[in-house]
Backbone as a ProteinNet text record, in pm:
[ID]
protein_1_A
[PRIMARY]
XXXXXXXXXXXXXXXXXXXXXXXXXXXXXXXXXXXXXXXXXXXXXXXXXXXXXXX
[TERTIARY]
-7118.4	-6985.9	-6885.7	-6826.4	-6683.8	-6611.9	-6473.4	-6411.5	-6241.6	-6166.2	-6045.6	-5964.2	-5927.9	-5841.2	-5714.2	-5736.4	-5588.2	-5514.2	-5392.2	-5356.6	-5218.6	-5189.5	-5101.9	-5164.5	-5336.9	-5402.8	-5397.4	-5429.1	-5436.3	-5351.1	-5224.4	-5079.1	-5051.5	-5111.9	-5067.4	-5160.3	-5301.2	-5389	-5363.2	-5242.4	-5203.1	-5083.9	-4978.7	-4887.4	-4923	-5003.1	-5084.3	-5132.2	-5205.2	-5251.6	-5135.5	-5010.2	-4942.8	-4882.5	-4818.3	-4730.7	-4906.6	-5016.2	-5087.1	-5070.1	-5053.6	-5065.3	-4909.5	-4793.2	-4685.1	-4681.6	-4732.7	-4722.4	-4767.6	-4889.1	-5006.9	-4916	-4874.4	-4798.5	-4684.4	-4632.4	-4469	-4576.5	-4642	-4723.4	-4755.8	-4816.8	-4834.6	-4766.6	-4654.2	-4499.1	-4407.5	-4396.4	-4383.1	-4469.5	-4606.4	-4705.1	-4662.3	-4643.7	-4570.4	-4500.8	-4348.4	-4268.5	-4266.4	-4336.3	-4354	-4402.3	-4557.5	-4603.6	-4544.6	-4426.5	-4333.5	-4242.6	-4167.9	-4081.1	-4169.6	-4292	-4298.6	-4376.2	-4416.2	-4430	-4317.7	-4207.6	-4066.3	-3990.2	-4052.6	-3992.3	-4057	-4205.1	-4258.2	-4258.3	-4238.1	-4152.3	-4058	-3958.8	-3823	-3884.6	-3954.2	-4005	-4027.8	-4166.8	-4227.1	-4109.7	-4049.9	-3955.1	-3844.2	-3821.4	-3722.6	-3802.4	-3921	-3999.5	-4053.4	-4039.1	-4083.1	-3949.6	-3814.9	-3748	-3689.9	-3714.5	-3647.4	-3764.3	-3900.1	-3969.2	-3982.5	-3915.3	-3904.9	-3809.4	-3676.1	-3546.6	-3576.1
-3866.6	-3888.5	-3887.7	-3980.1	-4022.1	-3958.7	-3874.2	-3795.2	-3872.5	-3876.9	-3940.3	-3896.6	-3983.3	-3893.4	-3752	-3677.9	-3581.7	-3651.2	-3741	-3757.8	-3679.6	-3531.6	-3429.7	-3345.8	-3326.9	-3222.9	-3340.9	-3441	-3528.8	-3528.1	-3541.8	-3513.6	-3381.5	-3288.3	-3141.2	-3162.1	-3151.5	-3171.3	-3236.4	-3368.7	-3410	-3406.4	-3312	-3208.5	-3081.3	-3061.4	-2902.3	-2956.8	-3076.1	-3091.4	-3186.6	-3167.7	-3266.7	-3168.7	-3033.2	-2924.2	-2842.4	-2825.2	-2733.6	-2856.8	-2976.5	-3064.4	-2997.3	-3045.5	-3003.2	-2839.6	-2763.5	-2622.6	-2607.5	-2676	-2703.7	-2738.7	-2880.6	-2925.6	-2843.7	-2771.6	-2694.9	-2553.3	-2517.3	-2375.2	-2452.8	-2548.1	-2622.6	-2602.1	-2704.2	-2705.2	-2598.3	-2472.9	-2367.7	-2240	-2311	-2240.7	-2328.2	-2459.7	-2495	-2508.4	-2477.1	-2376.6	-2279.7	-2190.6	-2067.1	-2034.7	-2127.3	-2161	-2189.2	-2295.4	-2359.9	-2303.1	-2178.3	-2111.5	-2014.3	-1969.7	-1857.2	-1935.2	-2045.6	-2082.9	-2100.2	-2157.2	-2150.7	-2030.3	-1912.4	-1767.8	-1743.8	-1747.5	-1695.2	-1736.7	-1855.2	-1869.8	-1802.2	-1805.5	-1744.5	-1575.8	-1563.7	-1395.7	-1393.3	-1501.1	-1470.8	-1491	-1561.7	-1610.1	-1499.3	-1442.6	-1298.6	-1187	-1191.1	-1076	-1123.5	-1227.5	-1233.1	-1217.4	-1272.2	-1296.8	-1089.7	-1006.7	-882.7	-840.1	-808.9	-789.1	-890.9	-962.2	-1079.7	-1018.6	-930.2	-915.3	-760.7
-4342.9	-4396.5	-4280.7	-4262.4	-4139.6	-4258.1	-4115.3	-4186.6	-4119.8	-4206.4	-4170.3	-4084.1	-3937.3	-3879.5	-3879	-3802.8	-3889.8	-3720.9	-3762	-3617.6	-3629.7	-3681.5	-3670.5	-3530.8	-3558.3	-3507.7	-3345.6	-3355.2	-3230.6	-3146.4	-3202	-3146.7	-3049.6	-3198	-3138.9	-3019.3	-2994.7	-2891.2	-2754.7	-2787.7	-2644.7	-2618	-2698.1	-2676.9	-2561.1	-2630.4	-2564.7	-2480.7	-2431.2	-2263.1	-2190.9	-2249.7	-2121.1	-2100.8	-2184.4	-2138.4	-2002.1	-2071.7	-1946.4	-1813.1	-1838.2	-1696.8	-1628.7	-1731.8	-1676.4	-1597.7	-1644.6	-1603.4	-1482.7	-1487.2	-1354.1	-1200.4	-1265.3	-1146	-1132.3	-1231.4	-1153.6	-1082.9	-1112.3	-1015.5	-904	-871.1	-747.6	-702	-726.2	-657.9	-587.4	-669.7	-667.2	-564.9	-535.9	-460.3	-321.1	-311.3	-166.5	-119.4	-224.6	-142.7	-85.6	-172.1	-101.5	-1.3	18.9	152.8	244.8	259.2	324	337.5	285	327.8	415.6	396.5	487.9	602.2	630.7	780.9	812.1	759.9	851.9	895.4	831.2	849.5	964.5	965.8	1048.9	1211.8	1263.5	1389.6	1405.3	1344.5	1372.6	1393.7	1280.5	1358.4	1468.7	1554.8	1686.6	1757.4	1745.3	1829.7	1847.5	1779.3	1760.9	1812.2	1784.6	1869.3	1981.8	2069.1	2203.8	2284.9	2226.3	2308.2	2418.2	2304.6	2325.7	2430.7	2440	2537.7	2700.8	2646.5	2790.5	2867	2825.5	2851	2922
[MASK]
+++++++++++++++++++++++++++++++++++++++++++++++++++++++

């Protein structure tokens, strides 16, 4: 017996995987900033801690 689409439940189903795609990509996004802010911190550290022992 073929059972008749429910395309409420179909909907909800690719509702619910475009918000987990959306979520996905903003944690990405969010994970390489963060990355990207702290390699740009971290020069300015070495660079702040070599210059005082040179002196």
């Amino acid at each position: 017996m073929v059972f008749k689409p429910n395309y409420n439940q179909q909907r909800a189903e690719r509702d619910r995987n475009k918000q987990a795609k959306k979520e996905a990509k903003l944690r990405e996004r969010e994970e390489a900033n963060r990355r990207k802010a702290e390699t740009d911190a971290q020069p300015q550290a070495a660079a702040d801690t070599t210059e005082p022992s040179a002196a």
